[in-house]
C-alpha positions in Angstrom: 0.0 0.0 0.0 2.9 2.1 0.5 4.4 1.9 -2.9 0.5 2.8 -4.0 0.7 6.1 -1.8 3.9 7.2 -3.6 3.0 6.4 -7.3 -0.3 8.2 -6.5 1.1 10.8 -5.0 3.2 11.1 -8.2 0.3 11.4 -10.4 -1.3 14.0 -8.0 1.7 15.9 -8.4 2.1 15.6 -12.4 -1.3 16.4 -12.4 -1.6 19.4 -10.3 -3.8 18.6 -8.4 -2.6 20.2 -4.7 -5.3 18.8 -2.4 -4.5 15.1 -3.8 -0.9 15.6 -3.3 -0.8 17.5 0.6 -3.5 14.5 1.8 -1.1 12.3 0.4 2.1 13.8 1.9 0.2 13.9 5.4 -0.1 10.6 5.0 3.1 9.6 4.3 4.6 12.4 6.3 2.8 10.7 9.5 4.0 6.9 8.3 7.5 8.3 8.7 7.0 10.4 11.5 6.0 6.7 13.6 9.5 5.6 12.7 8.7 3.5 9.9 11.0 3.5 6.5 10.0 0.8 3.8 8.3 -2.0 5.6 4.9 -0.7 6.2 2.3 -3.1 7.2 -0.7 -2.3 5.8 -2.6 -2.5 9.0 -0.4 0.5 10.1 -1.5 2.6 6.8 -5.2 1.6 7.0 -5.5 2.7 11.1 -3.8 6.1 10.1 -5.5 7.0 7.2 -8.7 6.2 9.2 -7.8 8.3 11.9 -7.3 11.1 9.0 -10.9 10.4 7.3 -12.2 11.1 11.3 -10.5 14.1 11.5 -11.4 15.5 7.9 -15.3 14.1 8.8 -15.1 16.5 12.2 -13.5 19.5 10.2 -16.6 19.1 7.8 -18.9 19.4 10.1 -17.3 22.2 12.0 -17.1 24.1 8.6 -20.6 23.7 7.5 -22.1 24.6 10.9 -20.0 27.7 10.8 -20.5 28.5 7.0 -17.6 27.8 5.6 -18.4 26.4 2.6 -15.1 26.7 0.7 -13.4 24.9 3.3 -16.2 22.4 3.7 -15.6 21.2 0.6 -11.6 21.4 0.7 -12.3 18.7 3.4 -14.8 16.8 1.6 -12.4 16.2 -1.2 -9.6 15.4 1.0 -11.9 12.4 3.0 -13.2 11.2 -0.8 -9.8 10.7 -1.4 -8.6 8.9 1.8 -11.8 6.6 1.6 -10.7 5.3 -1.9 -7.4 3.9 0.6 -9.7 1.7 2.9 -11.2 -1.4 2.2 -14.5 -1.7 1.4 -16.8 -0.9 4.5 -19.6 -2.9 6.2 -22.8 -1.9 5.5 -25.0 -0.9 9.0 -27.6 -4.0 8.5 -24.5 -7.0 7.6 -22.8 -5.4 11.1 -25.8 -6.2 12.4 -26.2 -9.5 11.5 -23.0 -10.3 12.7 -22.4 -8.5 15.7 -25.9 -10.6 17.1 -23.7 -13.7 16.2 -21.1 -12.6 18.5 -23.9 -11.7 20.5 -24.7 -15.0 20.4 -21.2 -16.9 21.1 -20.9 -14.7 24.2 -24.1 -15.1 25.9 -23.1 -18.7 25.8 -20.1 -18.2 27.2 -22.1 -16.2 30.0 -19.5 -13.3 28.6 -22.0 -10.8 27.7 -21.6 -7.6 28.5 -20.9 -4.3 25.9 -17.3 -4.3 27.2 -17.1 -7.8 25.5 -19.1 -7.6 22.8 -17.6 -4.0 21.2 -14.0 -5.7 22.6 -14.4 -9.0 20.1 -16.6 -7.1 17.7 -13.6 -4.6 17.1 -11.1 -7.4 17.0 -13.2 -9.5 14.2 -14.1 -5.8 12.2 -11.8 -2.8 12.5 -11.0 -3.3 9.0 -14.1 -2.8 7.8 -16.3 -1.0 10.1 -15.9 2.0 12.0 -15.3 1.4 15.5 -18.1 4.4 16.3 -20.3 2.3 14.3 -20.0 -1.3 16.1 -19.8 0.6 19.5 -23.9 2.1 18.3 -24.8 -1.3 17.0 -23.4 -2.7 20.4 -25.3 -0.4 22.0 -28.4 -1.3 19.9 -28.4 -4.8 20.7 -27.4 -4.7 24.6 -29.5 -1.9 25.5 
């Protein structure tokens, strides 16, 4: 994924397009900055880039509620971008469905509790589902 974040950030820059190529430098900029050089897992790349989609989805918000529309969309663009990095998410209803299967495994364990259930539920879908997202569905299905 690395070598995917340079070559586009290559192309962003060939193509002049600035708010491609500083989303991609603060990406790679933070890779480096948590003492990695070449050997990147993936996992690593994914959580960061996340963490920069929360951040530009918070800036939106903050922009449009204080009419800022021409930084609004700066952001927008900027979290389109990072999105096309991550995998493809978990729909709402399929968390659902599973998270009432882990549900499931714990009650008969006599392990159910939220801790538990958002605890395994993160382990088994980080990668594709937004921990704000199973933590609601947890919520859902314990309260």
């Amino acid at each position: 994924m690395l070598s995917k974040l340079k070559d586009d950030l290559k192309s962003f820059i060939l193509a002049k397009n600035k708010i491609g190529s500083n989303v991609i430098r603060t990406v790679l900029s933070i890779v480096s900055n948590e003492g990695f050089k070449d050997n990147v897992p993936d996992e690593v790349i994914i959580n960061i880039i996340k963490k920069e989609v929360k951040k530009r989805k918070e800036a939106f918000s903050l922009y449009s509620n204080n009419n800022r529309e021409d930084l609004a969309k700066i952001e927008s663009e900027e979290q389109t971008i990072l999105e096309g990095y991550l995998p493809e998410q978990m729909s709402e209803d399929e968390l659902i469905t599973k998270m009432t299967t882990i549900k499931n495994n714990l009650k008969d364990q006599n392990k159910l509790n939220m801790g538990e259930l958002i605890k395994a539920s993160i382990k088994e879908f980080s990668k594709t589902a937004d921990n704000s997202l199973i933590s609601k569905v947890a919520k859902e299905l314990i309260g």
